[in-house]
RODO-2510 file (C-alpha; in nm, 4 decimals, decimal comma):
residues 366
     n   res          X          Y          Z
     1     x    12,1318    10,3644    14,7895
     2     x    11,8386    10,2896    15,0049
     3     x    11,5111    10,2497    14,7718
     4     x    11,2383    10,4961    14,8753
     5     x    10,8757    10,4967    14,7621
     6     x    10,6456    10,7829    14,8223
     7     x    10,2523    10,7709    14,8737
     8     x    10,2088    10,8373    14,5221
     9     x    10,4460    10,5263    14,4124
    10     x    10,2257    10,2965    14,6732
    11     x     9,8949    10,4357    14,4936
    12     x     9,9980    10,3856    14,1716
    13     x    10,1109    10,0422    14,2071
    14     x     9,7953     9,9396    14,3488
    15     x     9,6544    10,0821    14,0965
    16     x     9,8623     9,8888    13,8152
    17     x     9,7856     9,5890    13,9993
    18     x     9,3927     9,6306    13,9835
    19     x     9,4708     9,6101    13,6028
    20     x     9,6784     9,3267    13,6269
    21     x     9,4311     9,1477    13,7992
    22     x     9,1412     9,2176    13,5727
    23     x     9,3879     9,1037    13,2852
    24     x     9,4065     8,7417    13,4804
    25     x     9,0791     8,7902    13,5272
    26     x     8,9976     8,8005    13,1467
    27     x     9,2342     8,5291    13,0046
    28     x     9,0520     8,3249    13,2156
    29     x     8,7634     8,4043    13,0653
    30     x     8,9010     8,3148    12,7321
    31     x     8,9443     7,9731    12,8665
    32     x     8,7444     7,7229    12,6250
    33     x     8,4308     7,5754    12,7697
    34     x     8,4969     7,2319    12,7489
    35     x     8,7283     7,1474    13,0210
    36     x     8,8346     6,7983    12,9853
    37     x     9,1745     6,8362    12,8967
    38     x     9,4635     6,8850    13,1548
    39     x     9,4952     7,2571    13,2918
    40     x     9,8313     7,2955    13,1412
    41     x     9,6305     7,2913    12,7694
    42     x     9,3451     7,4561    12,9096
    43     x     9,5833     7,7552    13,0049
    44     x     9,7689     7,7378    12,6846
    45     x     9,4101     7,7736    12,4635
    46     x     9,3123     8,1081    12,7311
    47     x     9,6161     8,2674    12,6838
    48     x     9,6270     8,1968    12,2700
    49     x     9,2993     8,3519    12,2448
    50     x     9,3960     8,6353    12,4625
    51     x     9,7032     8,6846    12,3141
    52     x     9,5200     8,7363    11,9748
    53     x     9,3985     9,0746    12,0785
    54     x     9,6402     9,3570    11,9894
    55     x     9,5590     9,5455    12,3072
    56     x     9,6149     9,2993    12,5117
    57     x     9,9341     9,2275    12,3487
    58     x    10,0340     9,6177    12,5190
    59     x     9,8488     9,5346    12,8069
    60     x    10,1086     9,2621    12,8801
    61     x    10,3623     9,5470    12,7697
    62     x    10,2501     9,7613    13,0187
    63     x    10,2175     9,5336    13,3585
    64     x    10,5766     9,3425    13,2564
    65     x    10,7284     9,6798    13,2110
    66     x    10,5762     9,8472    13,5363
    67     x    10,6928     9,5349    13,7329
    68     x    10,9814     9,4855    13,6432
    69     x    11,0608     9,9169    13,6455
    70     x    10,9355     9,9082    14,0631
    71     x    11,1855     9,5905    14,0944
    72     x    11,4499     9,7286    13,9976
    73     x    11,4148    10,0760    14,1870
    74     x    11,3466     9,8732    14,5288
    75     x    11,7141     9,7277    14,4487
    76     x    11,9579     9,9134    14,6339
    77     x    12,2147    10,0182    14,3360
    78     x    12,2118    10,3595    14,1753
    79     x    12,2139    10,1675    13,8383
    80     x    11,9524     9,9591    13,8972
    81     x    11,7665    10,2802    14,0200
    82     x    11,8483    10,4538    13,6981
    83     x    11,7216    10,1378    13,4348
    84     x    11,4242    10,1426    13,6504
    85     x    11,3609    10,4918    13,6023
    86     x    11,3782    10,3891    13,2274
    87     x    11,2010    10,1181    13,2327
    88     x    10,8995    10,3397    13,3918
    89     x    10,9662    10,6169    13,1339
    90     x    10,9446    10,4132    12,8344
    91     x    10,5894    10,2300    12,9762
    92     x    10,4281    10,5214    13,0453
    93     x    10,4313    10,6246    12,6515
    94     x    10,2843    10,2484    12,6475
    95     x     9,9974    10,3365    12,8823
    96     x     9,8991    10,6726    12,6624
    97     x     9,8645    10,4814    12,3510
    98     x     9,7132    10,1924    12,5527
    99     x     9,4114    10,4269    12,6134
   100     x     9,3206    10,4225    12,2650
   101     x     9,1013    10,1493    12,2704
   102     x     8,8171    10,3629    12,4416
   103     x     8,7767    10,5687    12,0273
   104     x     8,7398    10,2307    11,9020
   105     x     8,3484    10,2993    11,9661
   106     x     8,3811    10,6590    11,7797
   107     x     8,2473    10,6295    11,4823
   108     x     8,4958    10,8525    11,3133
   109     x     8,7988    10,7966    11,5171
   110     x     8,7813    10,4243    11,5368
   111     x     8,7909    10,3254    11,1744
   112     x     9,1225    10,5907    11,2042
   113     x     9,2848    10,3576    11,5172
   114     x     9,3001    10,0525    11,2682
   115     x     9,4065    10,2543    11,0128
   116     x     9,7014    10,3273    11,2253
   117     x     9,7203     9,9738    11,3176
   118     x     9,7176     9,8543    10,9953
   119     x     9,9784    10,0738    10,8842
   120     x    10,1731     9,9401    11,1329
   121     x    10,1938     9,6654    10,9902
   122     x    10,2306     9,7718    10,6497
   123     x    10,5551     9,9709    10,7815
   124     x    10,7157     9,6307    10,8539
   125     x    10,8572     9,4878    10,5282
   126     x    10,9567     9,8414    10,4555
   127     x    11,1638     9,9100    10,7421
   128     x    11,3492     9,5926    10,6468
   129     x    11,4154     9,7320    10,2877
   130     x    11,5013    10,0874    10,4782
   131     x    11,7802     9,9316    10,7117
   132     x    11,8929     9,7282    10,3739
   133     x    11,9554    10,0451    10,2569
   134     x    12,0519    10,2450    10,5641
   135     x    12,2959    10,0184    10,6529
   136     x    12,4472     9,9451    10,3375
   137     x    12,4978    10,3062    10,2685
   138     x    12,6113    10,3800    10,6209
   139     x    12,9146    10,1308    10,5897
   140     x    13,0149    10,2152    10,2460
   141     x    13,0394    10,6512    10,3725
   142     x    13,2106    10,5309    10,6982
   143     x    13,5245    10,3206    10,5256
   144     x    13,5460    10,5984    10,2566
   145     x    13,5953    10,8746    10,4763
   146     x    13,7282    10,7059    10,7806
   147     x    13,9298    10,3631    10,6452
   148     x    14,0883    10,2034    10,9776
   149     x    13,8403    10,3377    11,2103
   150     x    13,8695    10,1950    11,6030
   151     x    13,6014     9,9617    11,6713
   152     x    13,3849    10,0144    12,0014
   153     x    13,0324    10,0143    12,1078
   154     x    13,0075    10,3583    12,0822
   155     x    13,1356    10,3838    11,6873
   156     x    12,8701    10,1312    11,6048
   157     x    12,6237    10,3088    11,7627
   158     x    12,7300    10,6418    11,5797
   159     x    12,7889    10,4621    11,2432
   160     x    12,4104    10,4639    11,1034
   161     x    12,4072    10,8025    11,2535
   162     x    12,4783    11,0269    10,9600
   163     x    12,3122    10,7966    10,7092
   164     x    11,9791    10,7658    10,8925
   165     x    11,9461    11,2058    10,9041
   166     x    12,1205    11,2303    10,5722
   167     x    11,7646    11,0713    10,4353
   168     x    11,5808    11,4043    10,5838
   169     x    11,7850    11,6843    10,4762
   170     x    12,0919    11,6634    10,7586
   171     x    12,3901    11,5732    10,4644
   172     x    12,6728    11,6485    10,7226
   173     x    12,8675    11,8135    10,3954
   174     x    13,1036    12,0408    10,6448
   175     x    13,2395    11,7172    10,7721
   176     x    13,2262    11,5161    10,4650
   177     x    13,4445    11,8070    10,2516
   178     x    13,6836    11,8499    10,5458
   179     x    13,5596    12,2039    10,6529
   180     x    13,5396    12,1398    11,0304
   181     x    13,7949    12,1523    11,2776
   182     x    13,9999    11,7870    11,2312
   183     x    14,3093    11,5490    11,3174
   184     x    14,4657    11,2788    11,1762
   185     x    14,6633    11,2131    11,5256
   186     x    14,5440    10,8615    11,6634
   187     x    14,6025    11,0274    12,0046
   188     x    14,4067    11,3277    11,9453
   189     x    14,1006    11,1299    11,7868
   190     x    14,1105    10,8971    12,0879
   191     x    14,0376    11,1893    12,3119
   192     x    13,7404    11,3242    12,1074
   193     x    13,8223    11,5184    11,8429
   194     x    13,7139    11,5278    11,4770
   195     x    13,9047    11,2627    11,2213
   196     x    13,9878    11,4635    10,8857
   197     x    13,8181    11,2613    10,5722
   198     x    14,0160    11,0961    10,3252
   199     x    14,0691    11,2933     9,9922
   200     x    13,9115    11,0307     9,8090
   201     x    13,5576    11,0587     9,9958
   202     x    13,5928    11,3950     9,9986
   203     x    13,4938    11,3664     9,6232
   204     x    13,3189    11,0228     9,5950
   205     x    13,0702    11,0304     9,8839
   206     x    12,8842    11,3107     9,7645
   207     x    12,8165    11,1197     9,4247
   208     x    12,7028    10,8363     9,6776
   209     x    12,5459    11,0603     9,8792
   210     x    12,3385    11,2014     9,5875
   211     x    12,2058    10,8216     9,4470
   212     x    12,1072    10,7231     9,7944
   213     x    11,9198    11,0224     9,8740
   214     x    11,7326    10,9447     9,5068
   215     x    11,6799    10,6049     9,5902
   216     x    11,5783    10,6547     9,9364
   217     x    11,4156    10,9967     9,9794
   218     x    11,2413    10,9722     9,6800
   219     x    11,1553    10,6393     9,5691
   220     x    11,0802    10,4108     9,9025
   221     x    10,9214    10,6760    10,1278
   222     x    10,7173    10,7562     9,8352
   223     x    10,6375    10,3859     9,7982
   224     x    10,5506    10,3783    10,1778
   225     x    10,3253    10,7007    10,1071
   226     x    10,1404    10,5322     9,8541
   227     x    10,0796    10,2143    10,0808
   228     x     9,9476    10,4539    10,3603
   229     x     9,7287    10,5642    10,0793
   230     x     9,6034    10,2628     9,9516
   231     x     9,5199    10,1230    10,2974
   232     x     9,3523    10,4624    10,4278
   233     x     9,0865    10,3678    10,1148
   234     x     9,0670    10,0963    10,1797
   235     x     8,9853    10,1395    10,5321
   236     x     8,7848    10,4475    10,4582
   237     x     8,5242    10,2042    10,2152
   238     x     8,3974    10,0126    10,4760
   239     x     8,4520    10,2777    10,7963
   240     x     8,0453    10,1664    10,8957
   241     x     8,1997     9,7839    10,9177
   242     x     8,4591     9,8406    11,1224
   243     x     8,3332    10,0644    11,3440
   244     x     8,0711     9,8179    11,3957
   245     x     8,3116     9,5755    11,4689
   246     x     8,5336     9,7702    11,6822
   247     x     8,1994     9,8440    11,9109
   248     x     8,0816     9,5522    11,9518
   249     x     8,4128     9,3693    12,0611
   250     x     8,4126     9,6938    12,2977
   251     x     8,0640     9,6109    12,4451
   252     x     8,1294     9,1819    12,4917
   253     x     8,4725     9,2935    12,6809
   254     x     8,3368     9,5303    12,9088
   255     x     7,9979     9,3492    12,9454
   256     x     8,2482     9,0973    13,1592
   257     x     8,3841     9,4126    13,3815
   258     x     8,3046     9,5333    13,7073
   259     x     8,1023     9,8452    13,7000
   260     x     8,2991    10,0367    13,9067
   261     x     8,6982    10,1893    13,7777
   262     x     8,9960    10,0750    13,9185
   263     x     9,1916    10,0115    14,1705
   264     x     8,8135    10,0159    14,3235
   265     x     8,7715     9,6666    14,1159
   266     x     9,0260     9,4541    14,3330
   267     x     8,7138     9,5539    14,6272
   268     x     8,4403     9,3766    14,2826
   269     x     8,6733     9,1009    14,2744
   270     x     8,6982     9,0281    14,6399
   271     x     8,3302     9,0172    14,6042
   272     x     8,3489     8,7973    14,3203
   273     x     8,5590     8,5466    14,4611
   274     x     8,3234     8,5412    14,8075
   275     x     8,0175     8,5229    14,5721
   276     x     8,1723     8,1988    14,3988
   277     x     8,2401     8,0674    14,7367
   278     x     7,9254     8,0757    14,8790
   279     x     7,7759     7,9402    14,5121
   280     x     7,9439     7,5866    14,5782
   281     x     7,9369     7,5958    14,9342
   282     x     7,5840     7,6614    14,9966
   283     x     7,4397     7,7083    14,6409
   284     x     7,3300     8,0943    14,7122
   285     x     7,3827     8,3526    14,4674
   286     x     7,3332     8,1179    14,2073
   287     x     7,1927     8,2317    13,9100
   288     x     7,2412     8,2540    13,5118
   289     x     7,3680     8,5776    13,3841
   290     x     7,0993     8,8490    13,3146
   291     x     7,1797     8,8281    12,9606
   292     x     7,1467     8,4777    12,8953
   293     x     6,7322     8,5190    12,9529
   294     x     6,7310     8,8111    12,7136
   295     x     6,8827     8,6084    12,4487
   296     x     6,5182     8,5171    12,2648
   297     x     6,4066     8,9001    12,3274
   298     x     6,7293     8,9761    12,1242
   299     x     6,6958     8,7470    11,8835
   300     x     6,3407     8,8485    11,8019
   301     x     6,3919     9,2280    11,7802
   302     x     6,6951     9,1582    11,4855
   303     x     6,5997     9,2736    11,1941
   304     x     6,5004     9,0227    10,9285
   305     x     6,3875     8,7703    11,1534
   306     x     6,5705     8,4896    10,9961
   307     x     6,8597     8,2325    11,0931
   308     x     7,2248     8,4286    11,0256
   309     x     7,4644     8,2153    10,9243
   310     x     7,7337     8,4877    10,9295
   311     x     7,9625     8,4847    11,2353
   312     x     8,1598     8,6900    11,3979
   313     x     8,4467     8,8083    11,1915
   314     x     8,7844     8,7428    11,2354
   315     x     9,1552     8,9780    11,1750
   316     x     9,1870     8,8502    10,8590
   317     x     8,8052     8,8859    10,7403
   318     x     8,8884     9,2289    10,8257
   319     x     9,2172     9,2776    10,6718
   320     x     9,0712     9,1639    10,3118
   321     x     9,0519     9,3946    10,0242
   322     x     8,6880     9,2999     9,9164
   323     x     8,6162     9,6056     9,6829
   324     x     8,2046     9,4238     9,7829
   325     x     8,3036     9,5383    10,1856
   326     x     8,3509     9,3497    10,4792
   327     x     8,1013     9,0965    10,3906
   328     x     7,9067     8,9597    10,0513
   329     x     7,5250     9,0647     9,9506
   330     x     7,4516     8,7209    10,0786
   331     x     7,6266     8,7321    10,4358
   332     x     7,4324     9,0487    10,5236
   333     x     7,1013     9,0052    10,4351
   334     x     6,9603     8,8052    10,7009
   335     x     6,6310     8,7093    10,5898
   336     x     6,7028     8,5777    10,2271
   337     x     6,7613     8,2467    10,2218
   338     x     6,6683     8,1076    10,6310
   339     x     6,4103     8,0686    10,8193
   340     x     6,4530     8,0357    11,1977
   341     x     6,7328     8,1211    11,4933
   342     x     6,8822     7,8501    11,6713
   343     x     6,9055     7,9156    12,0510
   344     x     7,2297     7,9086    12,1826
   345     x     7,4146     7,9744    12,4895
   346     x     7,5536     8,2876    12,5499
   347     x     7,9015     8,2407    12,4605
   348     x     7,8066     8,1221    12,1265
   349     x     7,5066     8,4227    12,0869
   350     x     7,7827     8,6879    12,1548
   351     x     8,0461     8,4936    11,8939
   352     x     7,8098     8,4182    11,6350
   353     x     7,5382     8,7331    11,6673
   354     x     7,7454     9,0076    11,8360
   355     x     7,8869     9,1293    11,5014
   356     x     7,5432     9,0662    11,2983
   357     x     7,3242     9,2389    11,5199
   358     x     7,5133     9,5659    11,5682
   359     x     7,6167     9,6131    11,2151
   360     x     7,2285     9,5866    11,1141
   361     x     7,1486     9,8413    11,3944
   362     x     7,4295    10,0805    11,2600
   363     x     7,2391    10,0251    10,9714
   364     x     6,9642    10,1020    11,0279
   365     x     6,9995    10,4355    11,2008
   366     x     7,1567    10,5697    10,9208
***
């Protein structure tokens, strides 16, 4: 099979690869500013810190799964055609739900995207305590009604089958009391057709059947419902905070963008690169960042007028369950207890006063 690729498939793949680019382009950036360690550690620290970000964890999703989805349809095999069709598939549901960084700015529906977030990861020790369960269930129905089954790939795949639906209302009860068409021939079952349940799980599997439903149905995704709960008030008591938070890591990341969408930013970066050229070679174009000389103008206009000693919080600041908020009485109020700003570069002003300033303007616009 010869691999074809229309106009569209040539578009979009420049188009992926304007993103990949500005993804280089930003762990970079997250490269510490002292360089005087080898490049190898240097590239190690970038990538940690840009590996801390959840969307860029997907972003990584995305561009490995697009690559390696294009390699495998320019191989010339109908199954490598088909598992790149798959691959492609399964990254474009990554690519809709990468898109929801741009509500992390909403007011309303950002505070909701780490809610879902931290649900997430709420959901995790839970489904471990669900396949516990699932499985344990699964196996015991399976050699009750079916002792002596034939092992393959495709009977493990099938065995969690009727235990995972059984938990939302599917109970399979024609084929469990022996209702259905069936055979007992080894022949006959090896073609395809329906094995006929043993008399004894005939009667015991529906007692089983009844306790696992209890135990399952009712008590853990009740206990999962109450987590949601509990972390949706959580969430919900300091909404202003996080939005705050969410918007201002939104405004430092695309403060370091090109201005213009892709793929039109591989033509910025071109640019870029020609701009840094002539910067060493002749010492043109050389200039601080805009920001950088608005740093005292911003300073001046933050409310309180004092030195904050807060800085910029981290996941975990965030994932506390302060019933006082985000941060204490003392951490907000800027001009209590200090008297001056230091001046600081601009990578320190965005890390240390990024988070301070906005939240006080959110604030203060209430």
């Amino acid at each position: 099979m010869v691999p074809q690729f229309s106009v569209i498939d040539i578009l979009l793949s420049v188009w992926v690869f304007s993103f990949l680019v500005e993804e280089i382009v930003q762990i970079i950036q997250y490269a510490p500013g002292k360089r005087d360690t080898s490049w190898f550690v240097v590239s190690y620290q970038a990538f940690r810190n840009y590996w801390q970000n959840d969307w860029n964890k997907m972003d990584v999703i995305t561009q490995t799964g697009f690559i390696t989805g294009m390699i495998l349809r320019a191989i010339p095999c109908s199954n490598c055609y088909e598992a790149g069709r798959l691959f492609l598939c399964v990254v474009h549901l990554f690519f809709f739900w990468r898109g929801g960084q741009s509500f992390s700015a909403h007011k309303h529906m950002g505070p909701m995207i780490v809610m879902i977030r931290k649900m997430l990861s709420d959901l995790v020790p839970f489904l471990i305590i669900f396949f516990v369960a699932v499985a344990s269930f699964a196996v015991t129905q399976e050699a009750l009604l079916y002792p002596n089954s034939f092992w393959s790939g495709d009977f493990l795949y099938k065995l969690p089958h009727k235990a995972f639906w059984q938990i939302f209302g599917e109970y399979f009860l024609d084929e469990i009391g022996g209702e259905n068409e069936c055979s007992n021939n080894a022949t006959v079952i090896r073609n395809g057709a329906q094995r006929c349940p043993t008399t004894a799980g005939r009667y015991l599997v529906p007692v089983l059947l009844s306790g696992y439903i209890l135990m399952t149905n009712v008590l853990l995704l009740n206990i999962i419902i109450a987590q949601f709960s509990f972390r949706f008030g959580t969430i919900q008591n300091k909404a202003d905070q996080v939005w705050a938070w969410q918007t201002c890591c939104l405004t430092l990341e695309f403060q370091k963008m090109p201005t213009i969408s892709p793929p039109l930013t591989l033509l910025w970066r071109v640019y870029w690169l020609m701009k840094i050229g002539c910067c060493y070679i002749c010492h043109c174009f050389c200039r601080k960042p805009k920001l950088a000389s608005n740093i005292p103008l911003l300073i001046s206009e933050m409310p309180g007028q004092g030195q904050a000693e807060s800085v910029r919080p981290t996941e975990s600041q965030l994932d506390s369950e302060d019933d006082n908020g985000l941060y204490s009485e003392d951490e907000t109020d800027m001009g209590r207890n200090t008297e001056t700003f230091t001046i600081m570069d601009l990578d320190e002003f965005e890390q240390r006063m990024g988070y301070v300033y906005l939240a006080e303007l959110s604030a203060n616009s209430k």
